[in-house]
N, C-alpha and C positions, 0 to 999 in steps of 0.2 A: 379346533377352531383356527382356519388361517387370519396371519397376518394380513393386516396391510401391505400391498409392496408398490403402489402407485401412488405417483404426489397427484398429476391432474386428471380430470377426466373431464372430456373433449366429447361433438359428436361432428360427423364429416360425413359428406357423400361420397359415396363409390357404387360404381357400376349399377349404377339407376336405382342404388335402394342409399339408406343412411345405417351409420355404423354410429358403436361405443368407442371410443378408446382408452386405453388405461394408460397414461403417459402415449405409450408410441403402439402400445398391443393391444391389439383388434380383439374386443370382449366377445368371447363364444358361449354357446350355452354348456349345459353341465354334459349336453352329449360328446361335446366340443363340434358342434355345426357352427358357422359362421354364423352371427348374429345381426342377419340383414333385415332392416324395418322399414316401411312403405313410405315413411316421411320422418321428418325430423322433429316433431312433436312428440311422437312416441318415443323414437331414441333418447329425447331429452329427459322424459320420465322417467326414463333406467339412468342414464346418466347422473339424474338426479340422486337418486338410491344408491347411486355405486359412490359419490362423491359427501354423501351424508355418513360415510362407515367410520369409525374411529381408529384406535389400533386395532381393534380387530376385526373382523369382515363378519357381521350377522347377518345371515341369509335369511333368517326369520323376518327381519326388519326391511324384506325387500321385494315386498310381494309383486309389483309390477312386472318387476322379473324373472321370477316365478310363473307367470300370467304368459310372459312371451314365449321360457324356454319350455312350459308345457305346448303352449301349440305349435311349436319348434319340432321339437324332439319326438314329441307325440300324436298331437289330433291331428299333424298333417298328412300323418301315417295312416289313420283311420278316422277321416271325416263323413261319411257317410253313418258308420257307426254312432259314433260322435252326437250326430244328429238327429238320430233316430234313439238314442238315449234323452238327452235333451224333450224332445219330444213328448216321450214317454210322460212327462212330467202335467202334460196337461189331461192325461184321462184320471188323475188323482188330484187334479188341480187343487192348493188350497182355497182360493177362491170360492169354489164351489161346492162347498163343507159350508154349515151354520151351525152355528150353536142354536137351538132348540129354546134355553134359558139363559141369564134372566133377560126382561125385554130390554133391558138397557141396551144390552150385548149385542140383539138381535135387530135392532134397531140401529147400532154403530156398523156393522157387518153388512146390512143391507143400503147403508147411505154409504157408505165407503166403498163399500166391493162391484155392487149393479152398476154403478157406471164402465168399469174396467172388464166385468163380461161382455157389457153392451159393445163398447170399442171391439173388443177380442172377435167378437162376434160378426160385426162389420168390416170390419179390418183384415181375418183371414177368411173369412166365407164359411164358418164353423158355425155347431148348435150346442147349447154346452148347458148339459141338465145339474140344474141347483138344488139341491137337496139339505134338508134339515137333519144334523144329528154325524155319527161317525159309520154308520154300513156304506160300504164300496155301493158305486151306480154305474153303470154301464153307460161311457159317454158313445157316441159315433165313432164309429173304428174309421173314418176318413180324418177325423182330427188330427190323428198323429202324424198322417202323412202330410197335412197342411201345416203342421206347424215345425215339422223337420223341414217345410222348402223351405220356412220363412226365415229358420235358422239359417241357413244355406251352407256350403262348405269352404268358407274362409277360414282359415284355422285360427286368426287371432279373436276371430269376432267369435266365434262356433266357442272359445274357450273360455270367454268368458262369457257366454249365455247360459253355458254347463254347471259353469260352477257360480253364477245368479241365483239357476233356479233350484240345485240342489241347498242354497243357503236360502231362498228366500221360499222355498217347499211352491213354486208358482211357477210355470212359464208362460203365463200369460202375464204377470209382474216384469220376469226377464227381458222380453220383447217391449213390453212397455217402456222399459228406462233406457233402454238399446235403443229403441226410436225418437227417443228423446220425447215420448209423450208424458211420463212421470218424470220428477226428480229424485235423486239419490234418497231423498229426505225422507219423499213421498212414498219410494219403494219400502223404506223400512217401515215409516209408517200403518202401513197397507199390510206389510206380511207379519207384523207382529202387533197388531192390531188388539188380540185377546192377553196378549202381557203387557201394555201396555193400559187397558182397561181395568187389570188387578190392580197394578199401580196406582189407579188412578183412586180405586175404590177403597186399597188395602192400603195405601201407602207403599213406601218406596223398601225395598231389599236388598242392601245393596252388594250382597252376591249376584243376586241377579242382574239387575243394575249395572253392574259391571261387565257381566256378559252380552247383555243390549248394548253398551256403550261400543262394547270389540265388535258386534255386528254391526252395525253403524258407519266402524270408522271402515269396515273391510267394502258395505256398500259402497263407500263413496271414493274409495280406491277405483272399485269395478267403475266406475262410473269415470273418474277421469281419463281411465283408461280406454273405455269405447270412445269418447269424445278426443281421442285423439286418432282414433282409426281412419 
């Protein structure tokens, strides 16, 4: 675990993008790339996480940056790829899974969920088959390639759309809150919909409970972070 070894952190433009600073040293990523950001709202976010560390520096505690120096180091290396994984995620969409029983469920699943296929549906020019129960359906093999444009190949955006919809099991969720048509709140709402209905029914667990809580707080990270893109 490293130390500390900067008192302030600053953020400045150079050379048409914005930088970190750590005292006077230019923050790189863990590849050691220059860590250059499209505007100063987003360097401010890192900034923010590098100047929140105590004596000692928890990278656990710093997910934004995390967020950049993967599409840094990484998706910008394979953004196509990228995307087409991403992608992938709406011929399993959860979305378009039901619970089968009890009606309450399937009742909360269809007021909740049918509006956000309809959008998806209008929105990327896709057909997207609803199905009751857990057997695989064979959505349109054109979906994937509409919802990899929609993704596109920006690596900060592309990186967190990846890891959206692998946390929230939806990319039409993903796209959603990236458009700013849901909110952070709404997205977790929406994807954990059936553990939240336990709850509702069973009462509270608070193993569980805890683990919604950390999905939550990690949504609404993802979420200030596109809103600064």
């Amino acid at each position: 675990m490293a130390k500390r070894f900067y008192e302030t952190v600053t953020v400045a433009a150079r050379d048409a993008a914005f930088i970190v600073l750590l005292d006077t040293h230019e923050l790189k990523t863990p590849a050691k790339k220059p860590m250059r950001l499209p505007n100063a709202a987003l360097a401010q976010l890192v900034a923010d996480e590098w100047q929140a560390q105590g004596d000692d520096i928890m990278p656990d505690s710093m997910p934004i940056m995390r967020l950049v120096s993967t599409a840094l180091d990484r998706v910008v290396d394979v953004p196509t790829e990228t995307a087409e994984a991403f992608a992938a995620y709406v011929m399993s969409d959860l979305l378009c899974y039901r619970a089968e029983h009890p009606e309450k469920l399937v009742e909360k699943q269809a007021d909740s969920w049918n509006p956000l296929v309809d959008w998806a549906k209008s929105r990327f020019d896709v057909s997207l088959v609803v199905t009751a129960g857990i057997l695989p359906v064979d959505q349109p093999p054109e979906n994937r390639a509409r919802f990899a444009s929609a993704a596109g190949e920006e690596p900060l955006r592309l990186t967190a759309l990846a890891h959206l919809a692998a946390l929230l099991g939806s990319a039409i969720l993903a796209l959603a809150l990236a458009e700013a048509h849901i909110s952070a709140r709404q997205a977790y709402e929406l994807a954990f919909l059936d553990d939240l209905h336990q709850i509702d029914e069973w009462g509270m667990d608070e193993e569980a409970q805890a683990r919604l809580d950390k999905i939550e707080l990690e949504i609404a990270t993802i979420a200030r972070y596109l809103s600064a893109l």
